[in-house]
N, C-alpha and C positions, 0 to 999 in steps of 0.2 A: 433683805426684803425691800428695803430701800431703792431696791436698782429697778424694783419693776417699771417698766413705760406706764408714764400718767399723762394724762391731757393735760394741757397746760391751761388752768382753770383758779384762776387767784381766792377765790371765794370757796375753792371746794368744800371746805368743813361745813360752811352754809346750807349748800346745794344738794349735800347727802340725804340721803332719807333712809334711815337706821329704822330697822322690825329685830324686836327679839317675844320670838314665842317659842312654845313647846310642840313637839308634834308626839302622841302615842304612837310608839311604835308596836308595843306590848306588855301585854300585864306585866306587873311587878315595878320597884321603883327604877330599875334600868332602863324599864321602858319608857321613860320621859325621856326626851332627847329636845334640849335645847338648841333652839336654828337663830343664829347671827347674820343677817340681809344688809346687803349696804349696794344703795342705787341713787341715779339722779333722779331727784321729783321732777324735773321739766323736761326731760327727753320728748322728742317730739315719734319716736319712735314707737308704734303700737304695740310690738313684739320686739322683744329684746334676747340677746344669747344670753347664757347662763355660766359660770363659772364657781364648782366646789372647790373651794382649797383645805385640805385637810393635816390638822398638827402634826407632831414629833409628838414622840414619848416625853410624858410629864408638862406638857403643856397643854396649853387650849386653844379656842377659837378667837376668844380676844389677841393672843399670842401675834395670828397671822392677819391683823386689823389694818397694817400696811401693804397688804399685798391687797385684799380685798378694798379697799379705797383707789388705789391704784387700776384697776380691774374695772370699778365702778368708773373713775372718771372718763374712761375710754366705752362706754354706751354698753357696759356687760349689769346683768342683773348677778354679783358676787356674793358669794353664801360658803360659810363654815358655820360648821357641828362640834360639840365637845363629843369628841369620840368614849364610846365605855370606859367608867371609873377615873374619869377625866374633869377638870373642871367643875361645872358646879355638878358633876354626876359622880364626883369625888369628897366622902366624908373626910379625909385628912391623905396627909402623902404617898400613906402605904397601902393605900384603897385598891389599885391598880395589882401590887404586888400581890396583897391579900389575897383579890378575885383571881390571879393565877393559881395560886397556889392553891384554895380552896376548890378550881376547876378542876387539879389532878386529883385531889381526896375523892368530891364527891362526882364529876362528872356530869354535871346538871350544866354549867355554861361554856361557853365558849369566850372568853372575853379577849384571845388573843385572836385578832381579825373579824373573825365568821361573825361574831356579834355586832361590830360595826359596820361590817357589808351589809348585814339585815338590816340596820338603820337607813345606809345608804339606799337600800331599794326600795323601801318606805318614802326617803324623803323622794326619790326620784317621781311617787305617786305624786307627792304633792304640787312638786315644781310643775311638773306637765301640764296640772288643772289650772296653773293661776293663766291668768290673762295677757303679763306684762313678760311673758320668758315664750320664747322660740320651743319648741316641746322638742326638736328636730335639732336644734343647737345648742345643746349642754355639755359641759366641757370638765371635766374632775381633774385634778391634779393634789398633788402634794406631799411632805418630806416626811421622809424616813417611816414611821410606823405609817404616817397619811401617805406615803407615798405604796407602801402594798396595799393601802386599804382604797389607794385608788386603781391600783392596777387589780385587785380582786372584785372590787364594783363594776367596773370594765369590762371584767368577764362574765360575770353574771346576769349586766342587768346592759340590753343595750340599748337603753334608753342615755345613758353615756355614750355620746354620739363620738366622743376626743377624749384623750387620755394623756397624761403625762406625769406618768410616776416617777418624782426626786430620788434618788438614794434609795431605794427601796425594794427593785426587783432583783432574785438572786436565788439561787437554786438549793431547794432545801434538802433536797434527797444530796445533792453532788456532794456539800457542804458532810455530809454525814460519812457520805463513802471515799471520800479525800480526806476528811478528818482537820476539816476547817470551819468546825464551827464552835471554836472556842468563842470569838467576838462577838456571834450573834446572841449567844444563850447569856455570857455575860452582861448583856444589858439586861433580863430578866432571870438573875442565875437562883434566885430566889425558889422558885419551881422546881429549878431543877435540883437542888440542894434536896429540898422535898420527900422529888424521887430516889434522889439517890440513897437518902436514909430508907427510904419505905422499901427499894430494893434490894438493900444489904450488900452495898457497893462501896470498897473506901475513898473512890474517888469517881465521879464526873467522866461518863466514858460515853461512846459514840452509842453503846443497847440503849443508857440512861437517853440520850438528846431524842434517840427513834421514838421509843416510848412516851415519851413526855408529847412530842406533836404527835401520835397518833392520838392519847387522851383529851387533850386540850382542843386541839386541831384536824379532827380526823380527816386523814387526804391530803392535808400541810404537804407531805415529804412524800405523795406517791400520785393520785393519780389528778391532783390541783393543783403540782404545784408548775413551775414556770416551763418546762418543756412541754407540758399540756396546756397549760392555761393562757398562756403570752399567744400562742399562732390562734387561739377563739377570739382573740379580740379582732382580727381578721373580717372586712377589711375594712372596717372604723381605722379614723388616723387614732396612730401610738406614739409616741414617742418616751422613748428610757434616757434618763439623765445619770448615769454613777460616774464616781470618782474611780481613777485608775488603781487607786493605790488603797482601796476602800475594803478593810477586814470583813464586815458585817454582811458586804455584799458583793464578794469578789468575783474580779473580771471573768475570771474563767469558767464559774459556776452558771454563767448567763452565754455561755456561749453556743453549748444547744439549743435553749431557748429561741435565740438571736438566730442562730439559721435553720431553724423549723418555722423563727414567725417568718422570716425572708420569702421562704418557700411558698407560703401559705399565702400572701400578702402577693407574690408572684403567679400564684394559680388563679387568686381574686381579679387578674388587672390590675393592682393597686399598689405595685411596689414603692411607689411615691411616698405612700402612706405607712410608712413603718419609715422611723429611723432610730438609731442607738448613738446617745453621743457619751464618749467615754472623756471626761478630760483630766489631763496628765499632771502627776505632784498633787493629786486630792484622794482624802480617805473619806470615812464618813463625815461629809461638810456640804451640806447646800451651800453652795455659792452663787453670784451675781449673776456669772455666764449660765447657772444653769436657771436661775429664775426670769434673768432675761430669752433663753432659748426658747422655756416653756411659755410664756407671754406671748412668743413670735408664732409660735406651734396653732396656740388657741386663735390669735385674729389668721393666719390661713387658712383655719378649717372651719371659724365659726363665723368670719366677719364677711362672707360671700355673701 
C-alpha cells in the first residue's frame, strides 16, 4: 500500500481532514455502516473526484489508511467502509464466519457480497449529494473480497463512474464446472462445512459449493456472475488486476468474461476503456505494480 503515488507534501498528516460517521443503510444493527473520509482541508478545488477503496477478508477500513492518504494528497476526496461483520460492524473474529454460516441455516441475509454492494449504493447516494466530490467522477477500487465488491457495485450502480477490482474478479460458475474451487471456498470453508453436514455428504463436493452460492448468493454462479456482469460495466473505464498464478481467482475462469467485456467495450466505441493486467509468478497477493496500476487507471479517467 505503500507504493501508491503521493504528492509530495511534508506536512500531510497536518493538512488531512479525517470524518468518521455512520450512514443508515437499513434497519437492524448491520445496517450501520461506518464511512472513513481522508481529504485536503485547503484544496482550492470546488469539486473534487472521489475514490472508494474497499478491504480484504478480516480486515478493515483503517487497514487501507495508506492508500487513502495517498489518494487524498493527490486532490481525490478518499473514502473506505467496514464492509459486513467487519470491523467495528464485528462483535469478535468469527462474526464474519458466523453470519455465513447462519445465512445458509436461515437464509434471511446475504453477507457474502450482495450485502456490501447494498451498502455501496447507499453510500454512492451519499457521495453524490455532498458538495466537495465530482458526482460524475467516482472511482471504487479494492483487494480481494473489496475487490468483487468493487467490481459488483460497478455493476450495479453506475454512479461508479471507474473501476478497478484487485484480485478479486474470477468465474464462479467456471470454477464449479472445472472443479477449481477448492481455494475460493476455503477461505470461507466454514459454510460450506455447514452444508455439507446438512446435506449428508462425506466430503465437500462441487453440488455442495453450487448450493451454498445459490443460498447465500443467489445468481453468485449463474446469471451475475462475471461473463454477465464484467461486459455491464461497459462502457465506464474497468480495469482487472490478478495474479497469474492466483488459485482463488484463476486466469482461465476470467477468460470469457475478458472477451465478452472486450466485445462489449468494442461495440461501445470504447475499447480503450477495458483492460486486464494479469502479472506473472503472483497468486493471491496485491502487489505494488497492481496498486500502482490501479492509481494510474483512477487519475486517467477521473483527473480530466
Amino acid at each position: 500500500m505503500e507504493s501508491c503515488p503521493k504528492a509530495d507534501i511534508k506536512n500531510l498528516k497536518e493538512r488531512l481532514k479525517e470524518e468518521n460517521f455512520y450512514l443508515h443503510t437499513e434497519a437492524g444493527e448491520q445496517g450501520r455502516l461506518p464511512v472513513l473520509i481522508l481529504s485536503l482541508k485547503d484544496s482550492k478545488q470546488k469539486r473534487r473526484p472521489a475514490v472508494v477503496f474497499l478491504h480484504s477478508t478480516n480486515k478493515n477500513k483503517e487497514w487501507v489508511r495508506p492508500l487513502l492518504e495517498a489518494y487524498a494528497s493527490r486532490e481525490y476526496i478518499a473514502i473506505a467502509i467496514d464492509s459486513r461483520y467487519h470491523g467495528e460492524r464485528a462483535h469478535n473474529l468469527t462474526t464474519y464466519r458466523d453470519a455465513l454460516v447462519s445465512s445458509w441455516i436461515k437464509g434471511d441475509t446475504m453477507p457474502f457480497l450482495f450485502d456490501t454492494v447494498w451498502d455501496l449504493i447507499k453510500l454512492a447516494d451519499y457521495l453524490t449529494q455532498r458538495k466537495d466530490i465530482d458526482p460524475k467522477r467516482i472511482g471504487i477500487t479494492g483487494e480481494s473480497l473489496g475487490g468483487m465488491h468493487a467490481w459488483f457495485a460497478a455493476f450495479v450502480d453506475t454512479r461508479y463512474a471507474v473501476a478497478a477490482p484487485i484480485i478479486g474478479v474470477q468465474g464462479f460458475r467456471w470454477a464449479i464446472d472445472n472443479d477449481k474451487w477448492q481455494a475460493r471456498i476455503d477461505s470461507i470453508k466454514a459454510v460450506f462445512e455447514e452444508a455439507r453436514v446438512d446435506l449428508g455428504k462425506s466430503a465437500i463436493d462441487k453440488e455442495v459449493v453450487k448450493k451454498v452460492w445459490n443460498r447465500i448468493a443467489p445468481g453468485l454462479a449463474s446469471i451475475f456472475d462475471s461473463p454477465y456482469s464484467i461486459p455491464a460495466i461497459a462502457p465506464r473505464p474497468l480495469l482487472i488486476l490478478n495474479g497469474a498464478d492466483d488459485p482463488r481467482c484463476p486466469l482461465d475462469g476470467i477468460k470469457t468474461p475478458t472477451k465478452r467485456a472486450r466485445k462489449a467495450y468494442a461495440k461501445a466505441h470504447s475499447s480503450k476503456n477495458f483492460k486486464l493486467i494479469v502479472q506473472p509468478g503472483i497468486g493471491h497477493e496485491m502487489t505494488s505494480l497492481m496498486v500502482k496500476e490501479a492509481s494510474d487507471w483512477m487519475d486517467r479517467f477521473l483527473k480530466q
